[in-house]
PADREN-361562 format. One record per residue: x, z, y of N, C-alpha, C, O in turn; residue in three letters. Coordinates in steps of 0.001 Angstrom, whole numbers, plus 524288, in hexadecimal, padded with zeros to 5 digits. Last residue first. Layout:
<rs>
XZYXZYXZYXZYALA
...
</rs>
This chain:
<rs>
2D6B5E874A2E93B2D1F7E874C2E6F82D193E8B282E16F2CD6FE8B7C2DF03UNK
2DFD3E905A2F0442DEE4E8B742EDE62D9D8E8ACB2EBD22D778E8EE32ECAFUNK
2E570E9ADC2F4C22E4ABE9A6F2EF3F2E3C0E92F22EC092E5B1E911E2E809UNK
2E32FE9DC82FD742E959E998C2FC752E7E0E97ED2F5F82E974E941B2F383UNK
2DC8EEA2862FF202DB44E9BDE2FF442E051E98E02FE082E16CE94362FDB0UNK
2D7C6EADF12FAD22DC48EABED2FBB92D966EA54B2FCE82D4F3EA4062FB98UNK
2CEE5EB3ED2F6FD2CF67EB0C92F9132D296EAD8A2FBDB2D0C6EAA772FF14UNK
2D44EEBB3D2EE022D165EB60E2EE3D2CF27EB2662F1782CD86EAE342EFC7UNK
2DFCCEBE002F3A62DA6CEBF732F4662D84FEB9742F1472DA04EB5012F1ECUNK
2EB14EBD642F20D2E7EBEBF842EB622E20EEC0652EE7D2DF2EEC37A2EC2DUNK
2EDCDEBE3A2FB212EFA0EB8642F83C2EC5BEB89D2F47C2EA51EB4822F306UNK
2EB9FEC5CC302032E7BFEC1FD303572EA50EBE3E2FF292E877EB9DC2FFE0UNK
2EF56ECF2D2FA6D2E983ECDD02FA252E885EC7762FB102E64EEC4792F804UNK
2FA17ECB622FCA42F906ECB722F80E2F1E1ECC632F6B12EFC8ECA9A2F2C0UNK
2FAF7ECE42308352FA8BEC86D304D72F9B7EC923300982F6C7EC56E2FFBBUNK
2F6CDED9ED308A12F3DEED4B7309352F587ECE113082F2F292ECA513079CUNK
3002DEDE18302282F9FFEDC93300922F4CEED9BD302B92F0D8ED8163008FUNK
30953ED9AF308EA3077AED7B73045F30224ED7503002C30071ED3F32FD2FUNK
30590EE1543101530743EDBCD3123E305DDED97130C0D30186ED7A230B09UNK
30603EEB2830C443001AEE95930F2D301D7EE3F530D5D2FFD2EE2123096EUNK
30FCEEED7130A1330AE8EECB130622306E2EE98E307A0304B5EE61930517UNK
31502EEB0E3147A316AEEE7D031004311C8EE6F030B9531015EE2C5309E3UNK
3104DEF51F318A930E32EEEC031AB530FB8EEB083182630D0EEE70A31864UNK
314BFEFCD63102630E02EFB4B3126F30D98EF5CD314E530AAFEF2723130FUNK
31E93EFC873131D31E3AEF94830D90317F8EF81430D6B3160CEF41C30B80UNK
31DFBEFF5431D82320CBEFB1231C7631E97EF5D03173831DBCEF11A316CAUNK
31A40F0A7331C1A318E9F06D131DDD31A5DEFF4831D7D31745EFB9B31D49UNK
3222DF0E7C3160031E30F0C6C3145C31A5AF0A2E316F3316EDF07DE3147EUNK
32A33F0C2631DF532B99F09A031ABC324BAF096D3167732309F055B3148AUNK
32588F15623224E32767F0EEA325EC3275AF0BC03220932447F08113225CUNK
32503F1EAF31CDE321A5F1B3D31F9532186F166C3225931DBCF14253243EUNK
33079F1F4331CBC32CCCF1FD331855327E0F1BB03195232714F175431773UNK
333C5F22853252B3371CF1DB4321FD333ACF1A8331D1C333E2F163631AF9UNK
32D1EF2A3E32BC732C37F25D532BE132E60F20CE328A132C56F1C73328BAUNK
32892F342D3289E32CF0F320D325FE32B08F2B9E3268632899F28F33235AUNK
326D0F3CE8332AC32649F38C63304A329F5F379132CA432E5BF397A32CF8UNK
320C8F4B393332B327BFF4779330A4324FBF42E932F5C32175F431332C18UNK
31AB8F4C0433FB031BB1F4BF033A893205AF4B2B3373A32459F4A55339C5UNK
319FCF527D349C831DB9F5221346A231EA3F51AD342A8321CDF547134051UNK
31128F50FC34F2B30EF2F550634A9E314B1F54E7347C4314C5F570734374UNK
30E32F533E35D7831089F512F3590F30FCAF550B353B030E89F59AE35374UNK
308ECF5A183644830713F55CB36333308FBF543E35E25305DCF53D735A82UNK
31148F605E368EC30D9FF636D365BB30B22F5DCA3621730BBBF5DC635D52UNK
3176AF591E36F64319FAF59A436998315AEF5D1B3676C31634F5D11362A4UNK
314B4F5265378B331166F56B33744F3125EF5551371B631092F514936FCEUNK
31B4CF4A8837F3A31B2EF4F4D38012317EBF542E37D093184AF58C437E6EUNK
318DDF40E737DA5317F8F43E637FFF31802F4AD53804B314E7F4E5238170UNK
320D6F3DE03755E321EEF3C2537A4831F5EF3FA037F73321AAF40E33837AUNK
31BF5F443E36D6F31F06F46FB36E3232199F4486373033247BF47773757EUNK
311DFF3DC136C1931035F435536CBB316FBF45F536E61316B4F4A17370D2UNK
317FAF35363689B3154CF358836DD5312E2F3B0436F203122AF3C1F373C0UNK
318B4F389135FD031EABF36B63620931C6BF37E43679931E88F3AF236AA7UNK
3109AF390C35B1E31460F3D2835ACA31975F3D9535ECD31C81F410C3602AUNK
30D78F2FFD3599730A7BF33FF35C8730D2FF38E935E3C30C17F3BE2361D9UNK
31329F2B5C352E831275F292B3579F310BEF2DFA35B73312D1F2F1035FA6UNK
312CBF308E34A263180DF305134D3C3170DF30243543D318A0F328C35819UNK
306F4F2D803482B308E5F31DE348C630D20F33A534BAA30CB5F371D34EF7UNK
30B69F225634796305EBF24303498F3080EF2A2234BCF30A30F2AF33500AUNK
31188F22CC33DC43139EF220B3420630FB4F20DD346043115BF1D2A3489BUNK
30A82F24BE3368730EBFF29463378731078F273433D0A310AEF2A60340A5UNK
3030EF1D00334233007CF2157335EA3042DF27B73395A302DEF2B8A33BF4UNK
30B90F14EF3326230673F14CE33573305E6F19A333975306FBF1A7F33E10UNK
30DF4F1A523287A30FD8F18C632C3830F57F190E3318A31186F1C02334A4UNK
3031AF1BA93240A30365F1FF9323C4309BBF1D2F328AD30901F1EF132D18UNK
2FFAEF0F70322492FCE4F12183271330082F17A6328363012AF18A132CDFUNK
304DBF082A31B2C3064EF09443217030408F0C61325123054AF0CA5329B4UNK
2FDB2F0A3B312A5304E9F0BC9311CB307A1F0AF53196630B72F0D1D31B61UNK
2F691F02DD314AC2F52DF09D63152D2FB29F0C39314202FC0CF10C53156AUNK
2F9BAEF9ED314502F97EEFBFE318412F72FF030C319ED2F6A0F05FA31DB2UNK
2FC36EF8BC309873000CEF85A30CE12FFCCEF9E631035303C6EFC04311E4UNK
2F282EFB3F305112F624EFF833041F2F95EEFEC3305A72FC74F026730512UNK
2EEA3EF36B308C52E982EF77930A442EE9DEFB4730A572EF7FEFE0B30E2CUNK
2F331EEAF2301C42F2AFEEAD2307AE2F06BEEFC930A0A2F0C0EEF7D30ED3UNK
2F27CEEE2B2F75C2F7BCEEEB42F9CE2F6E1EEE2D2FECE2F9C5EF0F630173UNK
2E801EEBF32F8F42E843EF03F2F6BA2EE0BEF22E2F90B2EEAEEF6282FBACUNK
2E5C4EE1692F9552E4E5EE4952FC672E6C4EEB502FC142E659EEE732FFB3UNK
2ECB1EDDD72EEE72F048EDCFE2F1892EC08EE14B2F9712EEACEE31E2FD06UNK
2E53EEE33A2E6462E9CEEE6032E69A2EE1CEE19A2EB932F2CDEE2A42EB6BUNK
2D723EE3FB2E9F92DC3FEDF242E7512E081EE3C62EA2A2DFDEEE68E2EE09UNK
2CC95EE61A2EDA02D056EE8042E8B82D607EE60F2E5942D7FBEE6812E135UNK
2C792EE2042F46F2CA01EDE2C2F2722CE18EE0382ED4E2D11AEDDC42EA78UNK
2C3EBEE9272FA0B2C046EE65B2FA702C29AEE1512F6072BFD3EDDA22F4ACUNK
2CC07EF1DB2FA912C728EF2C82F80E2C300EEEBE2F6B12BF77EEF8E2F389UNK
2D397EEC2B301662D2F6EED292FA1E2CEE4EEDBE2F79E2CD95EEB6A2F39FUNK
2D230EEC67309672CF7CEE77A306712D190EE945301202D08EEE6FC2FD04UNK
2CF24EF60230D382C9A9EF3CB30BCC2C9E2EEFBC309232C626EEDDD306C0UNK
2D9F7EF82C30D322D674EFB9B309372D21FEF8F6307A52D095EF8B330319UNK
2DCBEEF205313EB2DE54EEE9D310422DC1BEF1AC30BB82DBD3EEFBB30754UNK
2D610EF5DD31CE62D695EF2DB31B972D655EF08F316992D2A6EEE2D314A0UNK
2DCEDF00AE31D712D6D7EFED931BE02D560EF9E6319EB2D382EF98831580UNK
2E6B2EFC61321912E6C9EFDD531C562E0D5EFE91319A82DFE5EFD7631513UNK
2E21BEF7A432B9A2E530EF5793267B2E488EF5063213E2E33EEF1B231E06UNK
2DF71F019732E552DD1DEFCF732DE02DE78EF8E432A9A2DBAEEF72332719UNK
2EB20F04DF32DFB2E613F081632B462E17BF04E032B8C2DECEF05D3327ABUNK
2EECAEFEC1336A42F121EFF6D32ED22EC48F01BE32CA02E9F2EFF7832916UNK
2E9E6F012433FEC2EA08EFA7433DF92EBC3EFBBC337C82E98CEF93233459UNK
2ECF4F0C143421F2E67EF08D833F472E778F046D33DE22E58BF03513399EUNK
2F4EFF0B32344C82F474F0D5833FB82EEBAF0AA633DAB2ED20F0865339BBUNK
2F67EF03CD34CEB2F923F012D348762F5EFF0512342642F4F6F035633E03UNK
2EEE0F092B352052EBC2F05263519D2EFCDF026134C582EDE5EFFC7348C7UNK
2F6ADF12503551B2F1E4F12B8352CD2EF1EF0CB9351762EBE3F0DDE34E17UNK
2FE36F0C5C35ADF2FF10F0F653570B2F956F118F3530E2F95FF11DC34E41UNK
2FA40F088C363702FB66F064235EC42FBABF07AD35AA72F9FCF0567356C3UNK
2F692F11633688F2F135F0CDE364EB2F2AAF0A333618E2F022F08BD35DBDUNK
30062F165F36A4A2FC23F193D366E72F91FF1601365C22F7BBF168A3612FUNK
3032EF0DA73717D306C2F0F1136D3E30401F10C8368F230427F0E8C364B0UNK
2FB7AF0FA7379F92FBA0F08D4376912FE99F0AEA371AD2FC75F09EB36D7DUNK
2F411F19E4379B32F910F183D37B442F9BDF13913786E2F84FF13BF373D7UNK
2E803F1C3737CF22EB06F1B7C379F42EF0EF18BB37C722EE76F15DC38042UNK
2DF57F20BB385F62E117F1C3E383002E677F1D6D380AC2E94DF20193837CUNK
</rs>
């Protein structure tokens, strides 16, 4: 079994990539440019995501003791935080901007 730290860590990356599927399928199903910003907010958080996954593994491969383990990449994490950042900002706005412009909105009125 898995270490609680490692499931999280894995279950946050899948939860974005699900996500980001997600907001792929509702474009496709709805071709509107506010799913579209949602699908591309959250695919702008996975490579984040996906680095500090890696870190993770890295860090713990070197607590224990197998530095062979580690692959010593260069993160440039300033980069990636921040696009992460502006990803959940995108997401955030393309789904309000779908659910207000969906036709089926009800705020809308008769």
């Amino acid at each position: 079994m898995l270490p609680i730290t490692t499931t999280l860590a894995l279950l946050s990356l899948a939860a974005y990539a699900a996500l980001a599927i997600a907001g792929a399928v509702l474009w496709r199903r709805t071709r509107s440019a506010g799913a579209a910003t949602a699908a591309l907010g959250f695919a702008l958080v996975l490579p984040d995501q996906a680095s500090r996954l890696v870190e993770y593994f890295e860090f713990t491969a070197l607590l224990h003791g197998r530095s062979g383990d580690t692959f010593f990449l260069i993160h440039h994490h300033a980069v990636l935080q921040y696009l992460s950042i502006v990803g959940m900002c995108v997401a955030g706005v393309g789904l309000l901007w779908h659910a207000f412009a969906s036709p089926n909105n009800r705020w809308r009125g008769p």
